[in-house]
C-alpha positions as CSV (number, residue, x, y, z in Angstrom):
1,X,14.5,-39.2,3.4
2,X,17.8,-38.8,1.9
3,X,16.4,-37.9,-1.5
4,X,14.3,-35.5,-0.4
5,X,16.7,-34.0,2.4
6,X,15.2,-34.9,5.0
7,X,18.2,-35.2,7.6
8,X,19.8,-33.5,10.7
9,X,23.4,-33.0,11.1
10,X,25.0,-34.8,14.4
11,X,27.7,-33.1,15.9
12,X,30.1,-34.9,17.7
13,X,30.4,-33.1,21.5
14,X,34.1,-35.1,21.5
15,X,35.1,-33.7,17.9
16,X,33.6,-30.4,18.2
17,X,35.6,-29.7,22.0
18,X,32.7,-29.3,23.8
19,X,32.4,-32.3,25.6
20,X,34.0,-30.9,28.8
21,X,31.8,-28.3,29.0
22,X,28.5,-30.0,28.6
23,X,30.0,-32.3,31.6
24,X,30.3,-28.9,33.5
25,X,26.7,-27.8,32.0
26,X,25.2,-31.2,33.5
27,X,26.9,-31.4,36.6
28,X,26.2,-28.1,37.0
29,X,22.3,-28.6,36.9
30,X,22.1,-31.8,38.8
31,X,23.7,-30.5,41.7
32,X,21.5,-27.3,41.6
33,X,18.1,-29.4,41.8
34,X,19.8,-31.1,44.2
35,X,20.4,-28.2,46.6
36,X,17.0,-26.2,45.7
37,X,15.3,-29.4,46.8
38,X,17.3,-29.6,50.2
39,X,17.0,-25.9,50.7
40,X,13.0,-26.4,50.2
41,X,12.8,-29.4,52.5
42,X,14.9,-27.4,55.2
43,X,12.4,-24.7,54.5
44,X,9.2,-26.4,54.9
45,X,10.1,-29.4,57.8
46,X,13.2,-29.0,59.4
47,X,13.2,-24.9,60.4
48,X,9.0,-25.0,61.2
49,X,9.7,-27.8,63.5
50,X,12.5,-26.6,65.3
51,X,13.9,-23.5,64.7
52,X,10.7,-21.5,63.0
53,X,11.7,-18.0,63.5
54,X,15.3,-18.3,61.8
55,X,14.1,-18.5,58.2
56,X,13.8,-14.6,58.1
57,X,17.4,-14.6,58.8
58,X,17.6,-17.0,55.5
59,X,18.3,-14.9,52.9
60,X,19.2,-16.6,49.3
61,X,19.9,-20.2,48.9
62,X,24.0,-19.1,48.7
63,X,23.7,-18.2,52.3
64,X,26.1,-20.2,53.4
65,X,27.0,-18.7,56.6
66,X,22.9,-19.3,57.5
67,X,23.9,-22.9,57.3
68,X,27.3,-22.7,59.0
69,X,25.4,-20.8,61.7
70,X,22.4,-23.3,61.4
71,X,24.5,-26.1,61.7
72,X,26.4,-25.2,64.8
73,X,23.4,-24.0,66.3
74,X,20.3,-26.4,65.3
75,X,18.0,-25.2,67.7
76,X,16.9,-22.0,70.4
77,X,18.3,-24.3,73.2
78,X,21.7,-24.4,71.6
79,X,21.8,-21.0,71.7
80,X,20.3,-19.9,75.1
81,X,22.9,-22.6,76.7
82,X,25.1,-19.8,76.4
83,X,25.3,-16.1,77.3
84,X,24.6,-13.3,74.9
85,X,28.4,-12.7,75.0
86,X,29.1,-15.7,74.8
87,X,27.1,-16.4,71.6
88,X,28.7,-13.6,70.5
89,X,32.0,-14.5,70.6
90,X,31.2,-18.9,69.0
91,X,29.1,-17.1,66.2
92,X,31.0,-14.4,65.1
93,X,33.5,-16.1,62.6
94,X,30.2,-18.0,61.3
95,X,28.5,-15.1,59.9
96,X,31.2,-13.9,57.3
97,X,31.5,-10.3,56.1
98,X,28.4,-8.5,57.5
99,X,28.3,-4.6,58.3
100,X,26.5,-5.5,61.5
101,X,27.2,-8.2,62.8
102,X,26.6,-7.5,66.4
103,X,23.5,-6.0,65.8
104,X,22.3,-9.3,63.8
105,X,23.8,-11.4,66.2
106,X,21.2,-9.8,69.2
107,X,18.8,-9.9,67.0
108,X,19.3,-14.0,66.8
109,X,19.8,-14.2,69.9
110,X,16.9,-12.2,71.3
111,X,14.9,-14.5,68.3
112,X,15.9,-17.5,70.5
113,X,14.9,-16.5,74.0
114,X,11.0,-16.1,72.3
115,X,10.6,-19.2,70.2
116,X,8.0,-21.6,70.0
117,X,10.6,-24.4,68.9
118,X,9.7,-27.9,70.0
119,X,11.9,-28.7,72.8
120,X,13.9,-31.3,71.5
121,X,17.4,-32.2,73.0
122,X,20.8,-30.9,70.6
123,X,21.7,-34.1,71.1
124,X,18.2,-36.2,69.8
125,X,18.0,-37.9,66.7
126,X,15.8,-35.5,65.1
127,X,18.7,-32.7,65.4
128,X,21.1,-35.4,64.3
129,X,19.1,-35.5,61.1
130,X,18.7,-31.7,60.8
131,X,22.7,-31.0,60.7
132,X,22.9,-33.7,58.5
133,X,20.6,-32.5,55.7
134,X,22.5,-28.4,56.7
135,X,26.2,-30.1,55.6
136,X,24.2,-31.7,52.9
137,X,23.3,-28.3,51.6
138,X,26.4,-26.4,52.3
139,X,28.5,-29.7,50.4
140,X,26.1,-28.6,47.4
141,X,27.1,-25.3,47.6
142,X,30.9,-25.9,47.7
143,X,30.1,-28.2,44.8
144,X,28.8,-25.7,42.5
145,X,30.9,-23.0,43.4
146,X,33.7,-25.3,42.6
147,X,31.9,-25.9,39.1
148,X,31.6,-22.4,38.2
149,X,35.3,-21.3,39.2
150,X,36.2,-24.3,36.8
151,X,33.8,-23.1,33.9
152,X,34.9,-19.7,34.3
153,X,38.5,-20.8,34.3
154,X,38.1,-22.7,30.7
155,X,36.6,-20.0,29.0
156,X,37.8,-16.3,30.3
157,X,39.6,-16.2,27.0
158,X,36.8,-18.1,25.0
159,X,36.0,-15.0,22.4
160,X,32.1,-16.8,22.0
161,X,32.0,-16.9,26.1
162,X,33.0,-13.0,26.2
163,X,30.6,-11.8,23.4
164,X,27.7,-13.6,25.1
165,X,28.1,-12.0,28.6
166,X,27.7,-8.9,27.3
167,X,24.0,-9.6,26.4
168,X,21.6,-8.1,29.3
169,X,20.5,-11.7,31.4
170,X,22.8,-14.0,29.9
171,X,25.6,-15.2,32.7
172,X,28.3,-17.3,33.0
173,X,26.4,-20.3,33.1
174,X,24.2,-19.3,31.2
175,X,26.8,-18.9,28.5
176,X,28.6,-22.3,29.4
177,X,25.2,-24.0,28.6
178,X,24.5,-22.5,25.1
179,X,27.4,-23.1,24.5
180,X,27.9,-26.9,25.9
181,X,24.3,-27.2,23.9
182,X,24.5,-25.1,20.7
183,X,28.0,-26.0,19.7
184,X,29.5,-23.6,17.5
185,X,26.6,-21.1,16.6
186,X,27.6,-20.5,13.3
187,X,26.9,-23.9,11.5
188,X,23.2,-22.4,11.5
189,X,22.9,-20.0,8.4
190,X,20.0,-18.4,9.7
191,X,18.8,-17.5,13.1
192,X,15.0,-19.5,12.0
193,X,17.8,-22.9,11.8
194,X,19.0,-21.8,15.4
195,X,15.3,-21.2,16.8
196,X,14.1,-25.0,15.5
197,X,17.0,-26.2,17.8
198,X,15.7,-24.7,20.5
199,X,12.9,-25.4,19.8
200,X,11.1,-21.7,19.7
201,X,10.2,-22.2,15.9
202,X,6.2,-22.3,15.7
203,X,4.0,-25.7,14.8
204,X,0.7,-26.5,14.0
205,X,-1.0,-30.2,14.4
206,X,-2.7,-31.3,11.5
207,X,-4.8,-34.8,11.3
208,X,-7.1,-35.0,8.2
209,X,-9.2,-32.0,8.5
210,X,-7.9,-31.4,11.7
211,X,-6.3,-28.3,12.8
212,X,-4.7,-27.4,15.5
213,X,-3.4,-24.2,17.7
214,X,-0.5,-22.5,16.0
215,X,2.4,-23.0,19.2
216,X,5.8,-23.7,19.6
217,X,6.9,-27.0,18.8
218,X,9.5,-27.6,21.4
219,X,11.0,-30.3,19.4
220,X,14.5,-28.8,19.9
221,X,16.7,-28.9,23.1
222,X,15.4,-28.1,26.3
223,X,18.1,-27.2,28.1
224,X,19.0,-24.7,25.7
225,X,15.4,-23.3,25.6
226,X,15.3,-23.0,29.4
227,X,18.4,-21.0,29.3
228,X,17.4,-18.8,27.4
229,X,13.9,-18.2,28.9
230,X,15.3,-17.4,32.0
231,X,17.6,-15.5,30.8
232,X,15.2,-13.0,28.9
233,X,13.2,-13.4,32.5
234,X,16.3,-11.8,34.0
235,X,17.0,-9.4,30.7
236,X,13.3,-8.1,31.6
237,X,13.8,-7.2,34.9
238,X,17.1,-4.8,34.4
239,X,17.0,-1.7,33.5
240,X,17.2,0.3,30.4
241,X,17.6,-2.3,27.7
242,X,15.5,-3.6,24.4
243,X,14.5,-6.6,26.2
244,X,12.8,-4.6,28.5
245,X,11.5,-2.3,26.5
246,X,10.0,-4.8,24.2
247,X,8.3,-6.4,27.1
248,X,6.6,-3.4,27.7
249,X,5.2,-2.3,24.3
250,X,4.0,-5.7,23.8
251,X,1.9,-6.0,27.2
252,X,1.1,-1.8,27.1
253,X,-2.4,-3.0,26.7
254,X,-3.2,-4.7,29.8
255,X,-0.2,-5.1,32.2
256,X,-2.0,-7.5,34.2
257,X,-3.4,-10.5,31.7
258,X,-1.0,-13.4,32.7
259,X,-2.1,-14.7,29.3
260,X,-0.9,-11.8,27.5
261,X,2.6,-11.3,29.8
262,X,3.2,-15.3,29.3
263,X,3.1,-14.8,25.3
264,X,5.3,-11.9,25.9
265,X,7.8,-13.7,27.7
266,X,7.6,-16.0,25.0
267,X,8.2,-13.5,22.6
268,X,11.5,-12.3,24.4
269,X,13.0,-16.2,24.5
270,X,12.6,-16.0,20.9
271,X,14.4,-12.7,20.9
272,X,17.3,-13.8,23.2
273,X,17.8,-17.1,20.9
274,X,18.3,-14.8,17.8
275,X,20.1,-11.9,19.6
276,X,22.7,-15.3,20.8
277,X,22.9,-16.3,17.4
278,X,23.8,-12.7,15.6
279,X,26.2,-12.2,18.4
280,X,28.1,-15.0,18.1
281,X,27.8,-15.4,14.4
282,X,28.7,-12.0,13.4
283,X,31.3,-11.4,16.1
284,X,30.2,-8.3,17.1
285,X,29.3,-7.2,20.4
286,X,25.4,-6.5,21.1
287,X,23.8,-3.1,20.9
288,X,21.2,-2.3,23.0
289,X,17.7,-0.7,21.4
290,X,19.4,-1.1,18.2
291,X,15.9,-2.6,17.0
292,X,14.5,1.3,17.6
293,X,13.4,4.0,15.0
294,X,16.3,6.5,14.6
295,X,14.9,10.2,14.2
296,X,15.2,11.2,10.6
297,X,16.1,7.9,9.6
298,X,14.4,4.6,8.4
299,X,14.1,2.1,11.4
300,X,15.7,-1.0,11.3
301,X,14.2,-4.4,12.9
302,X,15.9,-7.0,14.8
């Protein structure tokens, strides 16, 4: 294998400084599976079973003042044992910065006097349980907060980190994991080095006469190659960039074949990998639509 060339370089995460942030990477996703899957199972047991007609108070899973107000007051009973002004008053430093807060806080409490809860004592078991799993979540939430403050901390001045957060979808953790992944982006001399990383480069099975469907091999790293799918999911849905505007020439034929909007999406992932890797490896900053045909002039392809 050596004669032939057959070999990979290993980098080092220790000798290349990038061992801290792929702890951070790491961390970081463990403790978000962790709080999607408490956020689900408050979503689909707890609040059906005692407190149904909350959830379209919900919001997103950073709510945290849903789950400070959730975990003070588990259930309709907790609420009704006082008077509207009286809820009022206990609530309002739970709900944070709202413009309406009063009105919101009627609006819970009116919620309350109609709802088909079961009628379970705040001092049961099962509500035991419930606040339980609600500081669960909001510990989760602290957690990665705490995580992102840190990441952000470490590389504000991080030249790599700055370039990539000016690419449409890409985030700051998004950045910290290609680059806690990826390393130093310019040890691949070609973007079709970086995209068998990820694995995005393109594969075909072959057993004697056997032939297989031409797809992506996703041999390379998986993390990476999430990141950057959902970051060209989020690139797609802003407005007025070349991510979008790829996404709709190449499904302008039938907007609605999943098939067709899946390869697309596809598509863009492979365009985010190499827009990453001529960022960071030319050290220039990205240009939106640069991949379009100038009038009068010769168009240039990404």
């Amino acid at each position: 294998m050596l004669r032939i060339g057959a070999t990979q370089r290993y980098v080092d995460p220790l000798a290349a400084g990038i061992n801290d942030l792929q702890e951070l990477s790491k961390t970081h996703e463990a403790i978000s599976r962790a709080k999607t899957e408490t956020w689900h199972r408050l979503r689909t047991h707890y609040l059906p079973l005692y407190f149904p007609e909350i959830e379209r108070f919900a919001g997103n899973s950073r709510s945290d003042w849903f789950l400070a107000l959730l975990e003070r007051f588990p259930t309709p009973s907790s609420i009704m044992a006082l008077d509207r002004e009286g809820f009022m008053q206990e609530a309002w430093s739970l709900i944070g910065r709202k413009v309406s807060k009063a009105r919101l806080l009627t609006d819970i409490y009116e919620t309350a006097r109609a709802s088909t809860a079961l009628p379970v004592a705040e001092g049961s078991a099962a509500v035991t349980m419930f606040r339980m799993v609600l500081a669960e979540a909001r510990s989760l939430i602290r957690q990665r907060d705490q995580i992102e403050e840190l990441a952000h901390a470490m590389l504000v001045d991080h030249n790599d980190y700055q370039l990539l957060r000016k690419i449409p979808g890409i985030g700051p953790i998004h950045a910290l994991t290609i680059l806690a992944e990826a390393g130093d982006l310019r040890r691949f001399g070609h973007h079709r080095q970086f995209l068998k990383f990820c694995g995005l480069d393109l594969a075909t099975r072959k057993s004697g006469t056997f032939r297989g469907r031409t797809k992506l091999s996703k041999y390379g790293n998986a993390r990476l190659r999430r990141a950057l799918w959902m970051a060209a999911q989020v690139a797609a849905r802003q407005r007025d960039n070349s991510f979008r505007d790829k996404l709709g020439r190449y499904t302008a034929r039938d907007r609605h074949d999943a098939d067709l909007r899946r390869k697309a999406v596809t598509a863009l992932t492979a365009k985010m990998a190499r827009v990453v890797h001529a960022v960071i490896k030319g050290g220039a900053e990205y240009r939106p639509f640069f991949e379009r045909p100038v009038p009068g002039g010769r168009t240039s392809l990404c």
